[in-house]
Backbone atoms as SQL, in Angstrom:
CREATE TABLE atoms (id INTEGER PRIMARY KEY, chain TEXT, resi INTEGER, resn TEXT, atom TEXT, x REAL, y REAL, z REAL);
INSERT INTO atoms VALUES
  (1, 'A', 1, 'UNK', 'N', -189.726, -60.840, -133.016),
  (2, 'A', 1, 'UNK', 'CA', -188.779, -60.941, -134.112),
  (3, 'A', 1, 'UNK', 'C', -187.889, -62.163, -133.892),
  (4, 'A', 2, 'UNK', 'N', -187.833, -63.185, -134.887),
  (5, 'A', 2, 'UNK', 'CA', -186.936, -63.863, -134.612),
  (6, 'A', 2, 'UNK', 'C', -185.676, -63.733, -135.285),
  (7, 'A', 3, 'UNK', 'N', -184.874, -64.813, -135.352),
  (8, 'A', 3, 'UNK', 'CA', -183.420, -64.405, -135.512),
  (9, 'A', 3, 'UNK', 'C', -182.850, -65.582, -136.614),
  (10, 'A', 4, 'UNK', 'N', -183.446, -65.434, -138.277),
  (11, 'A', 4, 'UNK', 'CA', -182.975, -66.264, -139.042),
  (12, 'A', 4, 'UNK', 'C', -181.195, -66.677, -139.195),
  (13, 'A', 5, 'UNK', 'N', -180.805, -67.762, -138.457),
  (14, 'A', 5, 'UNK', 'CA', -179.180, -68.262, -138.746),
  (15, 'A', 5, 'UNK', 'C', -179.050, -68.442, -140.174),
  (16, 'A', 6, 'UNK', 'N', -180.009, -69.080, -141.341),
  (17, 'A', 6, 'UNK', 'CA', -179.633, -69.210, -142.226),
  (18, 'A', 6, 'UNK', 'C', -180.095, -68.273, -143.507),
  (19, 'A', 7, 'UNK', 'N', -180.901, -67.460, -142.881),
  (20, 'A', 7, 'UNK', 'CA', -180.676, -65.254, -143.666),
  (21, 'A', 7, 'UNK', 'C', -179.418, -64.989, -143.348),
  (22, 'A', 8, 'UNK', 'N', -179.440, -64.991, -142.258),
  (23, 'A', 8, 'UNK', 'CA', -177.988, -64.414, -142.112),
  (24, 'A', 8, 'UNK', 'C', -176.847, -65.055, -142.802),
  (25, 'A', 9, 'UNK', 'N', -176.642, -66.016, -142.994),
  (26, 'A', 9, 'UNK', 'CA', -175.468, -66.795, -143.673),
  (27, 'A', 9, 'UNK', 'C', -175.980, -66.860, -145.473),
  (28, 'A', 10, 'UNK', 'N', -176.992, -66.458, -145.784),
  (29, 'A', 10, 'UNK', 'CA', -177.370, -66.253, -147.273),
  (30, 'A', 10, 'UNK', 'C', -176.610, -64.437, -147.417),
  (31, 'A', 11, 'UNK', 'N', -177.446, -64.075, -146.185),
  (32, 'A', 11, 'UNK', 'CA', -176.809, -62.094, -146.780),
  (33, 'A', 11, 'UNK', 'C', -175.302, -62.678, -146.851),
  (34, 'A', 12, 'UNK', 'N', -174.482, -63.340, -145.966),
  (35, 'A', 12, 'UNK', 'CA', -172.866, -63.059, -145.797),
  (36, 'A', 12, 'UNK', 'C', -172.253, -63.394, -147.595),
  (37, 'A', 13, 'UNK', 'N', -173.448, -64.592, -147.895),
  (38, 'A', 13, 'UNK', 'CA', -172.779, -65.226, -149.039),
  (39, 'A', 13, 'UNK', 'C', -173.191, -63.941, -150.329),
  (40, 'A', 14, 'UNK', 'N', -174.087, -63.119, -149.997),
  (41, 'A', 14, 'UNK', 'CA', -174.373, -62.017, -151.301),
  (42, 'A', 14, 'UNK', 'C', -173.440, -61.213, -151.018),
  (43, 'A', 15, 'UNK', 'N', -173.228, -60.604, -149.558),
  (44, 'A', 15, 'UNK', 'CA', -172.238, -59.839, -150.289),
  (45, 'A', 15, 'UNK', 'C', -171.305, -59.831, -150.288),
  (46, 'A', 16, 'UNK', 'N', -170.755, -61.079, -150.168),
  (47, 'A', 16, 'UNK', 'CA', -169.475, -61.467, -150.619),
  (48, 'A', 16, 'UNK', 'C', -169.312, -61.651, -152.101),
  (49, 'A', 17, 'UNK', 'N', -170.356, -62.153, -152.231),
  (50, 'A', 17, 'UNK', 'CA', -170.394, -62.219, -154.239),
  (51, 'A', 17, 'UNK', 'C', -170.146, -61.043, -154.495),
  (52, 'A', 18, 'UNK', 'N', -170.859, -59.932, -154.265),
  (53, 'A', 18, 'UNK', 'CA', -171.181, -58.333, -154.837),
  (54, 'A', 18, 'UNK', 'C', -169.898, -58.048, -154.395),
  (55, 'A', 19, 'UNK', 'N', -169.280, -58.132, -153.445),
  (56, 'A', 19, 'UNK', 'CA', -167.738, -57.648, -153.008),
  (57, 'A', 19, 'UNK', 'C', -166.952, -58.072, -154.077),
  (58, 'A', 20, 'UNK', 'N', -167.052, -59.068, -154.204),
  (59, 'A', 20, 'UNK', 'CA', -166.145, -59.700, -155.451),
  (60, 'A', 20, 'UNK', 'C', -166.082, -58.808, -156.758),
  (61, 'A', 21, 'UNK', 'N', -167.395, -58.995, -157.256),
  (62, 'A', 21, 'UNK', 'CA', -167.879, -58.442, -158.199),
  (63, 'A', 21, 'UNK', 'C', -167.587, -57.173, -158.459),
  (64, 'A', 22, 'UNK', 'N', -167.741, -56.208, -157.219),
  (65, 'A', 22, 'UNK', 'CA', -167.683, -55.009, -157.670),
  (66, 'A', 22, 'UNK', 'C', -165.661, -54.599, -156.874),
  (67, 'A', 23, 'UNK', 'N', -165.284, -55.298, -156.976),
  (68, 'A', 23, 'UNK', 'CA', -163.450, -55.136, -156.744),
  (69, 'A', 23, 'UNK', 'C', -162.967, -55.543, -158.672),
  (70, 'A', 24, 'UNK', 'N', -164.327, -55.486, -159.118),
  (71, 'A', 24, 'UNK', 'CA', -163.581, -55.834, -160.548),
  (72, 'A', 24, 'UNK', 'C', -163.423, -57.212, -161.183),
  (73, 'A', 25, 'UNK', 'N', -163.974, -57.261, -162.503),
  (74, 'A', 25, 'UNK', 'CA', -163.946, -58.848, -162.613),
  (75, 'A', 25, 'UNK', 'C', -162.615, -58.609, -164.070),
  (76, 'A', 26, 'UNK', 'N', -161.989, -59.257, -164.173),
  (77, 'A', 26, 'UNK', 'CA', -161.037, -59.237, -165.439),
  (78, 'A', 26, 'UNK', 'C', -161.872, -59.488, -166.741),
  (79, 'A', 27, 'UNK', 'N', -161.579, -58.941, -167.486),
  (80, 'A', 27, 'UNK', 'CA', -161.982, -58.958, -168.770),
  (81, 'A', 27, 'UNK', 'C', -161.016, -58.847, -169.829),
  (82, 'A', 28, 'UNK', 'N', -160.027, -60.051, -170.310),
  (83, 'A', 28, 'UNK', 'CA', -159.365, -59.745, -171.128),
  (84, 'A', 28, 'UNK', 'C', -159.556, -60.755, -172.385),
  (85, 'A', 29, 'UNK', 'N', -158.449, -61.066, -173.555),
  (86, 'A', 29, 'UNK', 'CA', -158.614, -61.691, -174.707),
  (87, 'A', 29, 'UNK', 'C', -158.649, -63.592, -173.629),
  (88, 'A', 30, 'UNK', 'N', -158.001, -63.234, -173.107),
  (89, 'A', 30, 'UNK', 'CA', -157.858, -64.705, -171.831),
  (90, 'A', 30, 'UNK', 'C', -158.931, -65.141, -171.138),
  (91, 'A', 31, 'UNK', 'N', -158.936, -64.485, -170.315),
  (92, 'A', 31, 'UNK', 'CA', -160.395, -64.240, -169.430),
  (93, 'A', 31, 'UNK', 'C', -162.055, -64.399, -170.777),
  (94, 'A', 32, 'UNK', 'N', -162.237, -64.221, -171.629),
  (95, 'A', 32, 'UNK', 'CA', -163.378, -64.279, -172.833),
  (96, 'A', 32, 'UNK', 'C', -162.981, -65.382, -173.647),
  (97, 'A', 33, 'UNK', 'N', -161.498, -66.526, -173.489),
  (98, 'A', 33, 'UNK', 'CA', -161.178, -67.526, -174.383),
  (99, 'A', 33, 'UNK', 'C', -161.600, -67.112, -175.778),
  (100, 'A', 34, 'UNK', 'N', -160.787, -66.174, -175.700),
  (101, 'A', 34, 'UNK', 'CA', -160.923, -65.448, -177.623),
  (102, 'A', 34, 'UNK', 'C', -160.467, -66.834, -178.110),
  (103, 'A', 35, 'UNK', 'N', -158.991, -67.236, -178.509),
  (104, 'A', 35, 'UNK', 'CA', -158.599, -67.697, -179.009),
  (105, 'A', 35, 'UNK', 'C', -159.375, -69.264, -179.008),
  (106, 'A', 36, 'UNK', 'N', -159.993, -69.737, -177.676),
  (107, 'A', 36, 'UNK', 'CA', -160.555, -71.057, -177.568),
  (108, 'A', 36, 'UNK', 'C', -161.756, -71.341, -178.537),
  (109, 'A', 37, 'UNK', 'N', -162.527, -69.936, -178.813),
  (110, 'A', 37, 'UNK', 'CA', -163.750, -69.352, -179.845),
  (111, 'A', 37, 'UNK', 'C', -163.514, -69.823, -181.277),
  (112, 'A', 38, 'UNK', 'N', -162.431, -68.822, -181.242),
  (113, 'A', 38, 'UNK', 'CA', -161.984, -69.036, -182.655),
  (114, 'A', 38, 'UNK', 'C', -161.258, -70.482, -183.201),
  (115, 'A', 39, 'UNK', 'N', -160.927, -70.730, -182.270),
  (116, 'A', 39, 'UNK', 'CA', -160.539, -72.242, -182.785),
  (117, 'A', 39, 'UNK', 'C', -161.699, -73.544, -182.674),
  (118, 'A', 40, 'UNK', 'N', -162.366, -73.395, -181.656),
  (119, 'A', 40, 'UNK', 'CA', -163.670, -74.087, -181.735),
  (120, 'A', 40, 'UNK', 'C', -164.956, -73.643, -183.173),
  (121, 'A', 41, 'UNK', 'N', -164.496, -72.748, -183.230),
  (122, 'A', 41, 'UNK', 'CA', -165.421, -72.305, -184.108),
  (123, 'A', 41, 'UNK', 'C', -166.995, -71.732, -184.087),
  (124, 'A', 42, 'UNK', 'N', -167.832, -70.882, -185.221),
  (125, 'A', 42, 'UNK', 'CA', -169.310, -70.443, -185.234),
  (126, 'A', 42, 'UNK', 'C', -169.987, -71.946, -184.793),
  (127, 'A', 43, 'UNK', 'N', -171.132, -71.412, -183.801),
  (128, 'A', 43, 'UNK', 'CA', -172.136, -72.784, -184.150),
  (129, 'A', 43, 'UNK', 'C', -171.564, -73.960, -183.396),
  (130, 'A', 44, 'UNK', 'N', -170.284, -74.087, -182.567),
  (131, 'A', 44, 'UNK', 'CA', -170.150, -74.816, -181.758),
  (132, 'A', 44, 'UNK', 'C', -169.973, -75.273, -180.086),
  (133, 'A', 45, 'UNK', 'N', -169.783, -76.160, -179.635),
  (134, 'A', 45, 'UNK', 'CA', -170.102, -75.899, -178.251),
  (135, 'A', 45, 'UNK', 'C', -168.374, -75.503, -177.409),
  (136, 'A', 46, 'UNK', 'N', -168.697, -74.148, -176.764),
  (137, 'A', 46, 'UNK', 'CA', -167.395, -73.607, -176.436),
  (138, 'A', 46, 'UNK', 'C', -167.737, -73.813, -174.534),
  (139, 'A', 47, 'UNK', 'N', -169.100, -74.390, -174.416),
  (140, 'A', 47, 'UNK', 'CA', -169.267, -74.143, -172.713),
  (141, 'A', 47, 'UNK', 'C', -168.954, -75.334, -172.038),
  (142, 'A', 48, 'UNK', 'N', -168.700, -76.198, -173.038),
  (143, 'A', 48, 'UNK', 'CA', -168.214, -77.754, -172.399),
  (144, 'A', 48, 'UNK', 'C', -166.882, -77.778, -172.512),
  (145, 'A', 49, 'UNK', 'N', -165.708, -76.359, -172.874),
  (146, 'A', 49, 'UNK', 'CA', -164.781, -76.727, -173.319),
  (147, 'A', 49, 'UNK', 'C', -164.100, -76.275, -171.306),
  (148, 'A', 50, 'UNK', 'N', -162.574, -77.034, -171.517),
  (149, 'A', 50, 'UNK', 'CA', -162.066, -76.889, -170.002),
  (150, 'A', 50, 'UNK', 'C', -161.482, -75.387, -169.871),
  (151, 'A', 51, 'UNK', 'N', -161.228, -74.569, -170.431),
  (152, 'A', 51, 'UNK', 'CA', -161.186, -73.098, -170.242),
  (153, 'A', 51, 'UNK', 'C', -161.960, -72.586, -169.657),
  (154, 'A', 52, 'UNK', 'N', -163.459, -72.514, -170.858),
  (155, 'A', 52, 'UNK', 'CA', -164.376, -72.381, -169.983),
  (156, 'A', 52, 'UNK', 'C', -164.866, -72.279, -168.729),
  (157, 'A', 53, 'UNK', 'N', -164.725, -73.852, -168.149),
  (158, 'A', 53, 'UNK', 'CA', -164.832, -74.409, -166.814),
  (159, 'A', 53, 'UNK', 'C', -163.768, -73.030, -165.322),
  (160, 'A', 54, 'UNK', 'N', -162.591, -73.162, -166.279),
  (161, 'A', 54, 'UNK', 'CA', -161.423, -72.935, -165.816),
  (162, 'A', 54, 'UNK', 'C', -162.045, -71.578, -165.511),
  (163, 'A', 55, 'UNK', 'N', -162.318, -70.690, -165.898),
  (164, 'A', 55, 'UNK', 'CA', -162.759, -68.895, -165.488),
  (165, 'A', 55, 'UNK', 'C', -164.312, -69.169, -165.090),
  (166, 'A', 56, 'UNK', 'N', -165.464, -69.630, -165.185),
  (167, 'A', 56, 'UNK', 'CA', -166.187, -69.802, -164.672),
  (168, 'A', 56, 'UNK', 'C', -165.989, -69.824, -163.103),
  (169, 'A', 57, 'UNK', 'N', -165.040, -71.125, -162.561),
  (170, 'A', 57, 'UNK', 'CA', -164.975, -71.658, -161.915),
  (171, 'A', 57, 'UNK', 'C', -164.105, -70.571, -161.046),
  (172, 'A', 58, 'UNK', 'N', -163.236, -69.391, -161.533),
  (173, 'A', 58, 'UNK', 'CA', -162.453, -68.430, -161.195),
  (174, 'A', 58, 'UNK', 'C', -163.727, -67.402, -160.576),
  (175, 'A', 59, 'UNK', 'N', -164.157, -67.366, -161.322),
  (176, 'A', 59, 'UNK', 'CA', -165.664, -65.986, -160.671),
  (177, 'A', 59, 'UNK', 'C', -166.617, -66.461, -159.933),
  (178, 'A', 60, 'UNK', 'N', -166.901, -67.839, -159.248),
  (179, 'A', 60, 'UNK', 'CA', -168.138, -68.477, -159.157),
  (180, 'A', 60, 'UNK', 'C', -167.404, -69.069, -157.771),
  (181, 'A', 61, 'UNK', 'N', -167.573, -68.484, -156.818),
  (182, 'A', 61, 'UNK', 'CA', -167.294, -69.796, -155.849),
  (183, 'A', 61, 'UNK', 'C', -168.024, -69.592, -153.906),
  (184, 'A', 62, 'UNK', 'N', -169.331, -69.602, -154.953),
  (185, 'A', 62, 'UNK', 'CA', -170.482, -69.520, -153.966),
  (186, 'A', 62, 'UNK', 'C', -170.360, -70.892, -153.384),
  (187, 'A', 63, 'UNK', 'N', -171.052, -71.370, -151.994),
  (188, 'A', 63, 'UNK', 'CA', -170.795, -72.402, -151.236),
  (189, 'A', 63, 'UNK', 'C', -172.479, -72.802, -151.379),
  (190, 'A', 64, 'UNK', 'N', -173.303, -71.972, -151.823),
  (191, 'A', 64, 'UNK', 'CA', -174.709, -72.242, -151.432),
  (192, 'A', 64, 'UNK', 'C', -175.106, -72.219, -152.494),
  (193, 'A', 65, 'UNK', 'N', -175.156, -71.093, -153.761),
  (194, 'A', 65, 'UNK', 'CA', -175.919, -71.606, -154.609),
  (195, 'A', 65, 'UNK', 'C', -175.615, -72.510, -155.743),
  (196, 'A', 66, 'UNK', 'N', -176.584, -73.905, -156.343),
  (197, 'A', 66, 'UNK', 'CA', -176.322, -75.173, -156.265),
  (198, 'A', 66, 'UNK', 'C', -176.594, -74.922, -157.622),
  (199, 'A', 67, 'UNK', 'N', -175.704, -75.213, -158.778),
  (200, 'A', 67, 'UNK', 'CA', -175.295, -75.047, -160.186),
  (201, 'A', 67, 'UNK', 'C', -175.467, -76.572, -160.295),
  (202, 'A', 68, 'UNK', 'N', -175.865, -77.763, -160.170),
  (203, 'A', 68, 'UNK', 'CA', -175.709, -78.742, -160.656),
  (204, 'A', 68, 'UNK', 'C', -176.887, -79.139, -161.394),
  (205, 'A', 69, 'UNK', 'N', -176.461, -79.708, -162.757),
  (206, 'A', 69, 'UNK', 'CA', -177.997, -80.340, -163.301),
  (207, 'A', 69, 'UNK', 'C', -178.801, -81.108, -162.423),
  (208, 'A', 70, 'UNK', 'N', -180.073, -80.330, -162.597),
  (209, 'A', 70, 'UNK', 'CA', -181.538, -81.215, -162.176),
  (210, 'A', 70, 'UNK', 'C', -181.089, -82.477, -161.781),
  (211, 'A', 71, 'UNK', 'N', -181.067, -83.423, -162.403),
  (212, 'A', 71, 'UNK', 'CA', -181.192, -84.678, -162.110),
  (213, 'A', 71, 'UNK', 'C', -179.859, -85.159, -160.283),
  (214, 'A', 72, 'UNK', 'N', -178.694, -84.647, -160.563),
  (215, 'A', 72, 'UNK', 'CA', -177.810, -84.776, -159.726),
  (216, 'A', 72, 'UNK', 'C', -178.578, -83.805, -158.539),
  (217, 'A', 73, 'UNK', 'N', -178.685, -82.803, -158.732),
  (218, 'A', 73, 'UNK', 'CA', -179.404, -81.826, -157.488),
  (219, 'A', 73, 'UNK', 'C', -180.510, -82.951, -157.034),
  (220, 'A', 74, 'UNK', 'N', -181.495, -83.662, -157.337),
  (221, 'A', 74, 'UNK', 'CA', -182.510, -84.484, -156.715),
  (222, 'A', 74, 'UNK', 'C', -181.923, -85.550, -156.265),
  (223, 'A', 75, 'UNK', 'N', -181.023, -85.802, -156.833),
  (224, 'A', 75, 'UNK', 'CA', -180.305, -87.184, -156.000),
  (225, 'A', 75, 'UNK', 'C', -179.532, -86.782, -155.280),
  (226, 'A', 76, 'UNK', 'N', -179.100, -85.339, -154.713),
  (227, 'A', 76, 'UNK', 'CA', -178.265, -85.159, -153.720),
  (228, 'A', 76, 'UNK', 'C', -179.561, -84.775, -152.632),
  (229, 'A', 77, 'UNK', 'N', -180.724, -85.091, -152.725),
  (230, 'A', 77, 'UNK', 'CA', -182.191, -84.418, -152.028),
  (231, 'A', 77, 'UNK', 'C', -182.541, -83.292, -152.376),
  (232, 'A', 78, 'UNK', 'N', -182.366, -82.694, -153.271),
  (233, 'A', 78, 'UNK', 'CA', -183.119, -81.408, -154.011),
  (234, 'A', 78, 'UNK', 'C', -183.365, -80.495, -152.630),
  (235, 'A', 79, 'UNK', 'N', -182.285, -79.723, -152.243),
  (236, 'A', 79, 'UNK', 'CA', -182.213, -79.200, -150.805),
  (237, 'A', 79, 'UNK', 'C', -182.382, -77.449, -151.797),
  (238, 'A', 80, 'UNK', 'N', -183.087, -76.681, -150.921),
  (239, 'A', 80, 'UNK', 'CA', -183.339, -75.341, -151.282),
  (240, 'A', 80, 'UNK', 'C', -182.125, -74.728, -150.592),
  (241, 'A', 81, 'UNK', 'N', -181.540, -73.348, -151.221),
  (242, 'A', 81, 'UNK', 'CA', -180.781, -72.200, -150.912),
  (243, 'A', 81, 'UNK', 'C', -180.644, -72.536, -149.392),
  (244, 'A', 82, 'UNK', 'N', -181.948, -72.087, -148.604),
  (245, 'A', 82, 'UNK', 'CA', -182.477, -71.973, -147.450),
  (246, 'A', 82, 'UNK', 'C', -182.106, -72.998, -146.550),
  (247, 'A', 83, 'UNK', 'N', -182.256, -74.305, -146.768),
  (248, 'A', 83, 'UNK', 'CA', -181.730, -75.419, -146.139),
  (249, 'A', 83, 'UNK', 'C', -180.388, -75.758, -146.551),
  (250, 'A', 84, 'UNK', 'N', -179.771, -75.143, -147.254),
  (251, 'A', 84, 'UNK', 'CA', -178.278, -75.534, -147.354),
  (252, 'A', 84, 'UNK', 'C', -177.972, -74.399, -146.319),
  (253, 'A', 85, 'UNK', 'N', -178.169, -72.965, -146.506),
  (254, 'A', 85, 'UNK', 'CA', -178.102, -72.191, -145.872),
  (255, 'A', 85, 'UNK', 'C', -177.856, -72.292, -144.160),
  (256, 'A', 86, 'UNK', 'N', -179.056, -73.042, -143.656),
  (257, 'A', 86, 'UNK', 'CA', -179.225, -73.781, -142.239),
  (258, 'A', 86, 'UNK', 'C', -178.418, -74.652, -142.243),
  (259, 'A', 87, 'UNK', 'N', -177.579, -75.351, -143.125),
  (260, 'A', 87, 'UNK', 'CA', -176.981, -76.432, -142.959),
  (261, 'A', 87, 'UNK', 'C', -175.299, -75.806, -143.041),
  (262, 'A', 88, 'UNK', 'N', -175.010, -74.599, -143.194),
  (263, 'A', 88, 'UNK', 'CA', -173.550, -74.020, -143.189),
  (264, 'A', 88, 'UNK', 'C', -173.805, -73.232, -141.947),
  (265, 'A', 89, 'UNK', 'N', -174.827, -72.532, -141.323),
  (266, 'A', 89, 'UNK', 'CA', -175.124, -72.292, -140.164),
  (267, 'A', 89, 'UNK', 'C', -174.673, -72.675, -139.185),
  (268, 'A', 90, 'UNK', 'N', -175.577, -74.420, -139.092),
  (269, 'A', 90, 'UNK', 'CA', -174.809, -75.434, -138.137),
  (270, 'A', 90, 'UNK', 'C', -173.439, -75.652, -138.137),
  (271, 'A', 91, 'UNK', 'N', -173.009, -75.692, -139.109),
  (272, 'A', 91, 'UNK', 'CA', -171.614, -76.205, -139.714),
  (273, 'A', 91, 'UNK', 'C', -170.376, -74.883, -138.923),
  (274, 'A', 92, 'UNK', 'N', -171.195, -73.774, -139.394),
  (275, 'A', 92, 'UNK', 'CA', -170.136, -72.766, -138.436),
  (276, 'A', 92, 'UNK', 'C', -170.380, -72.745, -137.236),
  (277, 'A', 93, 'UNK', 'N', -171.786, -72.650, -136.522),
  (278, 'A', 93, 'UNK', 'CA', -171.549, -72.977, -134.853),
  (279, 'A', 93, 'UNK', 'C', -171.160, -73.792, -134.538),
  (280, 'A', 94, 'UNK', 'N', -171.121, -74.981, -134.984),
  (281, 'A', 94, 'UNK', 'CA', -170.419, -76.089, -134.148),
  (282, 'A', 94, 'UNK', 'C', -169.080, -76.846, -134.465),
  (283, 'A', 95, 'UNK', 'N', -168.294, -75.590, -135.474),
  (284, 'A', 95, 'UNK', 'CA', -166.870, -76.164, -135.825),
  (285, 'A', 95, 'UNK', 'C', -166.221, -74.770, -135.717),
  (286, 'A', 96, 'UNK', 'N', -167.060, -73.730, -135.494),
  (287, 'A', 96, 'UNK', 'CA', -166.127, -72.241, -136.360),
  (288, 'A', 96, 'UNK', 'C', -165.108, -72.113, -135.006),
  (289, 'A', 97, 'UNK', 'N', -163.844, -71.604, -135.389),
  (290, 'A', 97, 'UNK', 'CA', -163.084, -71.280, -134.461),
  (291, 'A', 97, 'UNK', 'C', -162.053, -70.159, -134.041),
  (292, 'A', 98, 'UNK', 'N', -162.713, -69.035, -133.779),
  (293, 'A', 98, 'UNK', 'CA', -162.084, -67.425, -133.997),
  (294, 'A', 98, 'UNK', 'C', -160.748, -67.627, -133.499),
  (295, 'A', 99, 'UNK', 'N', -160.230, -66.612, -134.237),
  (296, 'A', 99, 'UNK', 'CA', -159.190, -66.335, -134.211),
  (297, 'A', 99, 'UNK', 'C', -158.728, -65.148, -133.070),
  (298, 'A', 100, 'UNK', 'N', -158.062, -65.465, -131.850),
  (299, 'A', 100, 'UNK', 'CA', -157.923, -64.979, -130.752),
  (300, 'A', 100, 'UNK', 'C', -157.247, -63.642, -130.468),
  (301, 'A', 101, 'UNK', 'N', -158.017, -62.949, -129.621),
  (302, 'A', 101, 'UNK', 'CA', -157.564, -61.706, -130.142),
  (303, 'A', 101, 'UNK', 'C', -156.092, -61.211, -129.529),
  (304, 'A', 102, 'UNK', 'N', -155.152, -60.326, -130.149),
  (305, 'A', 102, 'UNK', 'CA', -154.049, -59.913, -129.586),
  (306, 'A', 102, 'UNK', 'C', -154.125, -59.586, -128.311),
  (307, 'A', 103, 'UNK', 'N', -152.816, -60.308, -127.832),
  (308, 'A', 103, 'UNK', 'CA', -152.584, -59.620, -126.190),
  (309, 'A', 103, 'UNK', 'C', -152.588, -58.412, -125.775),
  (310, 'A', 104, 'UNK', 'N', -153.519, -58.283, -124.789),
  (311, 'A', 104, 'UNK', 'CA', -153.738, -56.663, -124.073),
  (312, 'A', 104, 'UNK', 'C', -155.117, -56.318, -125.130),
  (313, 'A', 105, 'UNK', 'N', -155.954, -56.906, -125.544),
  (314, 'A', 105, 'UNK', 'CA', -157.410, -56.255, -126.353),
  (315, 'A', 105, 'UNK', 'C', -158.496, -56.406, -125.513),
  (316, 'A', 106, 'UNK', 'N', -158.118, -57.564, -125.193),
  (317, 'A', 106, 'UNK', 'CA', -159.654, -57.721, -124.211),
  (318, 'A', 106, 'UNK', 'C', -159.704, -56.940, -123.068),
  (319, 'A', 107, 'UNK', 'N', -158.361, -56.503, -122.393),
  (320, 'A', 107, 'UNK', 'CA', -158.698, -55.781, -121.397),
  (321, 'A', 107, 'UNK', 'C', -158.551, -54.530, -121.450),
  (322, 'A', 108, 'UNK', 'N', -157.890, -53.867, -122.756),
  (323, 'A', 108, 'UNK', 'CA', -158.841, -52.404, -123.610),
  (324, 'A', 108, 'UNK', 'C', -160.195, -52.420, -123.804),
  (325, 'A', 109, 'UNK', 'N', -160.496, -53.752, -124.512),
  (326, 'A', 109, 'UNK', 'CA', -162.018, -53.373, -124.629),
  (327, 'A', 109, 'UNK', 'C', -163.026, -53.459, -123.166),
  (328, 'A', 110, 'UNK', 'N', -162.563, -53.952, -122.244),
  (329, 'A', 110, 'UNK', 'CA', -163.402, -54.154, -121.185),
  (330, 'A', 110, 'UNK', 'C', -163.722, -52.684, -120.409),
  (331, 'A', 111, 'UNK', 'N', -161.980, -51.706, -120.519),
  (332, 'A', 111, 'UNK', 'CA', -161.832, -50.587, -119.983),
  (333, 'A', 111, 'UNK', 'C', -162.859, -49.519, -120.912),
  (334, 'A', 112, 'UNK', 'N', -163.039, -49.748, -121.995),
  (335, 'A', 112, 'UNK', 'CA', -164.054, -48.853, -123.225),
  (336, 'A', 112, 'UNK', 'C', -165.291, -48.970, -122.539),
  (337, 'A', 113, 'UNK', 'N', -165.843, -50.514, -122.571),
  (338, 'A', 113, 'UNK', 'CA', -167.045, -50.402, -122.216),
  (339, 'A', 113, 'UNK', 'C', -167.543, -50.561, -120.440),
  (340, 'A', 114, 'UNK', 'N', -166.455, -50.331, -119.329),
  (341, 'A', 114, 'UNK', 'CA', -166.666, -49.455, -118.571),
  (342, 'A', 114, 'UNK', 'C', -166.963, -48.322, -118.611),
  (343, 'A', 115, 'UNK', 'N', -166.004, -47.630, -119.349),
  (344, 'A', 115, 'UNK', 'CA', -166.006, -46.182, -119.230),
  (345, 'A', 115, 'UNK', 'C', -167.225, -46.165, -119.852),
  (346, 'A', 116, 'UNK', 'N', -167.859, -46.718, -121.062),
  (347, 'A', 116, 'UNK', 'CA', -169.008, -45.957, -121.386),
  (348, 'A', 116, 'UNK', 'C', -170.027, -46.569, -120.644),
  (349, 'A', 117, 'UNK', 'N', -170.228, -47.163, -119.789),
  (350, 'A', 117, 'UNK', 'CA', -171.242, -47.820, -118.938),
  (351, 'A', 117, 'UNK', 'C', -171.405, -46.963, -118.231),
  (352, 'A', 118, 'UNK', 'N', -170.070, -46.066, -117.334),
  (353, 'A', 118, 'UNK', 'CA', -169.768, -45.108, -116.043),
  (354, 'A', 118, 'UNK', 'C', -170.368, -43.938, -116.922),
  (355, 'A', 119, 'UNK', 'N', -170.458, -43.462, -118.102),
  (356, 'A', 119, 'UNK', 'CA', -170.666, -42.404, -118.534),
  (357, 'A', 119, 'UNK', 'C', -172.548, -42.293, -118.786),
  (358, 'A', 120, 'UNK', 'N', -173.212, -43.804, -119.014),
  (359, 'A', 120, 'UNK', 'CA', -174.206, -43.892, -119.035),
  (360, 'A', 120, 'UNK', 'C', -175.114, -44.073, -117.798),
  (361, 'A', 121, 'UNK', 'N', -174.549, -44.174, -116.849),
  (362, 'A', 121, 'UNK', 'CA', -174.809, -44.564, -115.743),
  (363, 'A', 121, 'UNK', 'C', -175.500, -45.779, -115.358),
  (364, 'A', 122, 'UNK', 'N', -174.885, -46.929, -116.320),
  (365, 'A', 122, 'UNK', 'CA', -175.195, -48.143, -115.949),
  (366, 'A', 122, 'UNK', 'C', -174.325, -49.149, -114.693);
C-alpha cells in the first residue's frame, strides 16, 4: 500500500468544501442579487456582473480546483487536480509550521502512552 500525499490533500480540500457547505450556505434576497436581476434585466448577462463575482467568490474558495477558462488554464500548463494537489503537498511539508503545543502536553501525552504501553506489555 502506498501512501498518496496528494489524495490526501484532495480528501482535506472535500471536506472542507462539504464542511462548509453543510454549516449552511445563506440564501437571501442579497446573497441571489434579486435586485441586481431585476435591474439587469430577462435575457441578460447577470454572471459577468461584480455581485455576482462578489458571492461566488464568498462560497468558492477551493485552492485546487482550477475555475479558469481553457485557454488561461493551458498557459498556466494545463496541470490536473492531482498535480496541483502534489504541488500543495510539497508546499505544506516544506513550509508548514505547527503550532506548538501548550506547556505541560507533551509530557501528559508521553505519561498516556506509557501507561498504555505498560498495560500492553510493550
Amino acid at each position: 500500500m502506498t501512501f498518496d500525499f496528494g489524495q490526501r490533500v484532495m480528501d482535506s480540500e472535500f471536506a472542507r468544501m462539504i464542511k462548509y457547505a453543510m454549516s449552511g450556505i445563506p440564501i437571501t434576497d442579497e446573497t441571489l442579487s434579486v435586485d441586481v436581476k431585476k435591474g439587469i434585466g430577462p435575457f441578460s448577462d447577470f454572471f459577468s456582473h461584480e455581485n455576482t463575482y462578489k458571492y461566488m467568490r464568498s462560497q468558492s474558495r477551493s485552492k485546487l480546483i482550477d475555475r479558469r477558462v481553457r485557454q488561461r488554464w493551458e498557459d498556466a500548463g494545463k496541470t490536473n487536480l492531482h498535480q496541483r494537489a502534489l504541488t500543495e503537498a510539497i508546499n505544506i511539508l516544506e513550509n508548514h509550521k505547527p503550532t506548538p503545543l501548550p506547556e505541560g502536553i507533551p509530557e501528559k501525552l508521553r505519561k498516556i502512552i506509557k501507561t498504555a504501553e505498560a498495560e500492553l506489555g510493550l
